[in-house]
TIKOL-816443 format. One record per atom (N, C-alpha, C): x, y, z; residue in three letters. Coordinates in steps of 0.2 Angstrom, whole numbers, plus 5000, padded with zeros to 4 digits. Example, Ala and Ser with C-alpha at 12.3 -4.5 7.8 and 13.67 -1.06 7.14 Angstrom:
% TIKOL-816443
506649725039ALA
506249785039ALA
506649845039ALA
506449895035SER
506849955036SER
506450005039SER
END
This chain:
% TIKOL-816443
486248215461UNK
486448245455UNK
486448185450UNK
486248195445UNK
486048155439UNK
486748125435UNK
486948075432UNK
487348055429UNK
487348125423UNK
486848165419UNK
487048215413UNK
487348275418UNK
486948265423UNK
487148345426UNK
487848335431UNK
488148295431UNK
488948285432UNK
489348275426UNK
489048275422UNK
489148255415UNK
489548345410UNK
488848365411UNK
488748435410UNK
489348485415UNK
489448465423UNK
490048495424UNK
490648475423UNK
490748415422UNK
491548415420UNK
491448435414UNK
491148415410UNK
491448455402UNK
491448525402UNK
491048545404UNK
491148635404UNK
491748675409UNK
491948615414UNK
492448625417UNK
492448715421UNK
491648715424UNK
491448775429UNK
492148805433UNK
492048875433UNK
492648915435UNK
492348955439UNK
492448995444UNK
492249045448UNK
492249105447UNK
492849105442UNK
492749185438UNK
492449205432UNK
492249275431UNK
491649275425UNK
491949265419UNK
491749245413UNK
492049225408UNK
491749265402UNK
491949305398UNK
491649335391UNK
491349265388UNK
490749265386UNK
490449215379UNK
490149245376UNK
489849215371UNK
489549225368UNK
489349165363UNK
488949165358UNK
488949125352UNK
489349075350UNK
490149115351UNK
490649095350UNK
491249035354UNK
490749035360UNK
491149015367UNK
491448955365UNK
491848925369UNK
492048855364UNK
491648815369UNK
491348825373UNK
490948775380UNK
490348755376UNK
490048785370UNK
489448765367UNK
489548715363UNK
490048675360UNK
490048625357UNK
489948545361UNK
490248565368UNK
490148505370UNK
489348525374UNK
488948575374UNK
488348555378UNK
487848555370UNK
488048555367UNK
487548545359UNK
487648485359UNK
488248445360UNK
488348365357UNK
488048335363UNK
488048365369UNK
487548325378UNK
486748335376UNK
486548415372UNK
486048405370UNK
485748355365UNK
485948325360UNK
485748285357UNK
486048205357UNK
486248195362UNK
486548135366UNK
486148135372UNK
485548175374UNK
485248165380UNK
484548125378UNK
484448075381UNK
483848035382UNK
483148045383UNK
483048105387UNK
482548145389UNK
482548205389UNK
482048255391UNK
482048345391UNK
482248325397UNK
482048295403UNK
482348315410UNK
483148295410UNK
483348255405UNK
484248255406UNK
484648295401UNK
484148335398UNK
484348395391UNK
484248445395UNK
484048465402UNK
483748525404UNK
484548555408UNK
484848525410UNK
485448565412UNK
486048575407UNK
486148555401UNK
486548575396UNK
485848635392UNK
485448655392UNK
485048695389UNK
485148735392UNK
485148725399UNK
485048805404UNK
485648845402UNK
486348785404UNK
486948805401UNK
486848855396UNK
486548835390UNK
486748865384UNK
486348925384UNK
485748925387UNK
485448985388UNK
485849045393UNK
486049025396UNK
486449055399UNK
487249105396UNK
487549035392UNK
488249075388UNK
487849125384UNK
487549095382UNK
487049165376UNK
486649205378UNK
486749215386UNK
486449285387UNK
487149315389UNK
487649285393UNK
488349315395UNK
488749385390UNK
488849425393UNK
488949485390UNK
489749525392UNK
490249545391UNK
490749595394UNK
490549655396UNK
490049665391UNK
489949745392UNK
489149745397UNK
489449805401UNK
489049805407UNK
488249855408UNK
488449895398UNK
487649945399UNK
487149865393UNK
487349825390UNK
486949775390UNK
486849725394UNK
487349715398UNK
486749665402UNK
486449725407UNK
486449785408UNK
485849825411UNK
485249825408UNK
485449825401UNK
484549825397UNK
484549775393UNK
484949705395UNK
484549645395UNK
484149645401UNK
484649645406UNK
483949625412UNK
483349695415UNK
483549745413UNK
482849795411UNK
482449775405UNK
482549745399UNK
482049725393UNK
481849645396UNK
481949625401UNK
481949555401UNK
481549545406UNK
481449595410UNK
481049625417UNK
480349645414UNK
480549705408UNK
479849705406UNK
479549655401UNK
479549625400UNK
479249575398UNK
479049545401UNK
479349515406UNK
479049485412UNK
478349515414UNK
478649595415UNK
477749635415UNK
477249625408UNK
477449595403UNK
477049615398UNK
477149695398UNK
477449745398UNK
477749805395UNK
478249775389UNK
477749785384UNK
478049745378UNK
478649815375UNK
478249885375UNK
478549925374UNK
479349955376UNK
479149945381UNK
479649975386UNK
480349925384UNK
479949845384UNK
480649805380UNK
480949805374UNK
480449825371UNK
480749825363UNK
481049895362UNK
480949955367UNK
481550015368UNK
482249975368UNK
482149935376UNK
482649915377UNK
483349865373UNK
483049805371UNK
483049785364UNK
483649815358UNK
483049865355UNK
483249905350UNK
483949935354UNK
483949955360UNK
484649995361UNK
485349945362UNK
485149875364UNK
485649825362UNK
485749825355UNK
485449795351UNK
485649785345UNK
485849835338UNK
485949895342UNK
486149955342UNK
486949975342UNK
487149935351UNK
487649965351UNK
488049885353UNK
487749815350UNK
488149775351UNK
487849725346UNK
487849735340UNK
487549695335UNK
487749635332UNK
488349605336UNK
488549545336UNK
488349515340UNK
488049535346UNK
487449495351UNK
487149455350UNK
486949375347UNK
486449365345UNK
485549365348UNK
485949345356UNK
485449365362UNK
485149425361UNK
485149485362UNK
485049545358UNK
484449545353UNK
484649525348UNK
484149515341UNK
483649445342UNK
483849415346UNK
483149355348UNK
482749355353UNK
482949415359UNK
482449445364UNK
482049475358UNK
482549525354UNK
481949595352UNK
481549555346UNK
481649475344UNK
481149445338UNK
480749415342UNK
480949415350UNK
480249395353UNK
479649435354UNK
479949475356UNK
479549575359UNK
479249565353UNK
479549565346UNK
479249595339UNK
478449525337UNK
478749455342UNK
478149405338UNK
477649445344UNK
477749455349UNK
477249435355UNK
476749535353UNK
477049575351UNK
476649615345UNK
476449615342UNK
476449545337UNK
476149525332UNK
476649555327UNK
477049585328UNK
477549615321UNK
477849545318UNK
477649515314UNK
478049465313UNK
478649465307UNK
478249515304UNK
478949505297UNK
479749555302UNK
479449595306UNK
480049595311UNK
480349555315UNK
479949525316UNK
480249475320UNK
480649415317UNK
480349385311UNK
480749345305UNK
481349375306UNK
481349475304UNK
482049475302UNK
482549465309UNK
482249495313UNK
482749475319UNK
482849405320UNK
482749355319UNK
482549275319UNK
483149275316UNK
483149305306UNK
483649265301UNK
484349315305UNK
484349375309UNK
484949415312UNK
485349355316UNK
484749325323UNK
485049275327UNK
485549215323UNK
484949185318UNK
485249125316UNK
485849145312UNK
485949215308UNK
486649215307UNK
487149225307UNK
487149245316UNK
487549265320UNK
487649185324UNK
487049145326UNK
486949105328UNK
486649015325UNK
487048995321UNK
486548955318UNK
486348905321UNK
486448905326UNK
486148825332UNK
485648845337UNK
485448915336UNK
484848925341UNK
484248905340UNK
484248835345UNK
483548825344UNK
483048865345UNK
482948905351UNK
482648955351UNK
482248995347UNK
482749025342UNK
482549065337UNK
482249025330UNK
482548945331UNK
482348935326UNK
481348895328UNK
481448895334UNK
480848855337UNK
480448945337UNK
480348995339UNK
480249045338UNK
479949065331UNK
480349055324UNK
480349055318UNK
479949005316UNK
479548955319UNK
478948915318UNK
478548935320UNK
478348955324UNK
477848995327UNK
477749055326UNK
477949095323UNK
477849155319UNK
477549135311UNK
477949055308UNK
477749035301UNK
477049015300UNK
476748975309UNK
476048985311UNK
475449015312UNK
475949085313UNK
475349165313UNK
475249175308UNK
475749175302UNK
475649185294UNK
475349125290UNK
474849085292UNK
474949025289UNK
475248985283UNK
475848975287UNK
476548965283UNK
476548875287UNK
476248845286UNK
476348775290UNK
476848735290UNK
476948735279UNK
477448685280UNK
478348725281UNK
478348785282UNK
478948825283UNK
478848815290UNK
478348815294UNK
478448815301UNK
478548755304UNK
478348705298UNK
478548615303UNK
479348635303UNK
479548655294UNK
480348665293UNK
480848675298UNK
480648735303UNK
480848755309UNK
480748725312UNK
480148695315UNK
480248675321UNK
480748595322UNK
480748565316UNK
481148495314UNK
482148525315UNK
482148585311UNK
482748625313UNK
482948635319UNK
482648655324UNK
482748655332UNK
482748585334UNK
482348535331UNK
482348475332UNK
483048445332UNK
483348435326UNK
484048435325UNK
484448465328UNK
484348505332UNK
484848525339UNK
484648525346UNK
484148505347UNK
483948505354UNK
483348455350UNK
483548395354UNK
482948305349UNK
482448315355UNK
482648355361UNK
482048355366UNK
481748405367UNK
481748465363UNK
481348525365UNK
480548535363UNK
480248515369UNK
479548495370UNK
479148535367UNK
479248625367UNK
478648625359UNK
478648625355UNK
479548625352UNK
479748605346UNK
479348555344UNK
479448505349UNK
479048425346UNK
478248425347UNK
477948445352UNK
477348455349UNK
477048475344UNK
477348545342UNK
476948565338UNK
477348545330UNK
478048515330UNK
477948465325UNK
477548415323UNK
477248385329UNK
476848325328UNK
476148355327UNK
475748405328UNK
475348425325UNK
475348465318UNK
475748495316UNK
476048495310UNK
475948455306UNK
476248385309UNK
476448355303UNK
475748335302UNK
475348295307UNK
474648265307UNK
474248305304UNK
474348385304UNK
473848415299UNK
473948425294UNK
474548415292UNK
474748415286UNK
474748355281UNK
474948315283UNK
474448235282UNK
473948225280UNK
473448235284UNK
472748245283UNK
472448295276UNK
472948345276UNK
472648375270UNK
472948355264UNK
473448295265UNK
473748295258UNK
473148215255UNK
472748205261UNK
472348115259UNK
471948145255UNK
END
């Protein structure tokens, strides 16, 4: 076990019993301050999972049934059947950020993009440190050709996760393109 991933469980201070999270959890400040104190994506990858994790954790037990039914189908590419699913979380738990940044993915991976924006600007305001949604939010700004709104995004995810590898990719092709046209 790695010096971050002993690191990563004493601070979170792992418990046996299930715990309500959400956005709100207090366990996310100390794995956001390990994510951007980490050295590398392989020493940022168990405080990410972490947080992927609180941000899917739920109390209520008919959405986590149609998180993990909308989450299933995607898996299959039954993009429809998810964004059913989706739509009935954000319905009946609209403070869920997870909720409205599945259903802004279902909506990019459709090509809906101004719905997917708006689910994106739902997450982030319920959520403001998802990098996800904001690394998401640039890649939607790239279908629209919105470049330098998508470098914005993805440099925003940057500043909360310094390791998230397509963030940084495709900031650096970004920027290099963007460069290039301003010579």
């Amino acid at each position: 076990m790695t010096r971050w991933a002993i690191v990563l469980l004493v601070c979170l201070g792992f418990v046996a019993t299930p715990v309500a999270a959400d956005q709100q959890d207090s366990r996310l400040e100390k794995l956001f301050a390990l994510l951007k104190a980490a050295p590398s994506y392989g020493a940022a990858q168990p405080a990410e999972a972490a947080v992927w994790g609180i941000w899917s954790e739920t109390d209520d037990p008919a959405v986590r049934i149609l998180m993990g039914t909308g989450i299933a189908a995607m898996a299959r590419r039954d993009y429809r059947l998810a964004l059913e699913k989706f739509d009935q979380i954000v319905t009946i738990a609209p403070d869920y950020a997870e909720g409205w940044n599945k259903r802004a993915t279902v909506h990019y991976l459709l090509g809906l993009y101004p719905a997917s924006l708006s689910d994106i600007d739902k997450t982030l305001g319920l959520e403001p440190r998802h990098f996800g949604a904001l690394s998401g939010r640039g890649l939607v700004f790239i279908e629209l050709d919105r470049e330098e709104l998508a470098l914005e995004s993805f440099e925003a995810a940057l500043a909360i996760h310094p390791n998230l590898p397509g963030a940084a990719n495709n900031a650096k092709i970004l920027r290099k393109r963007l460069d290039d046209r301003a010579i």
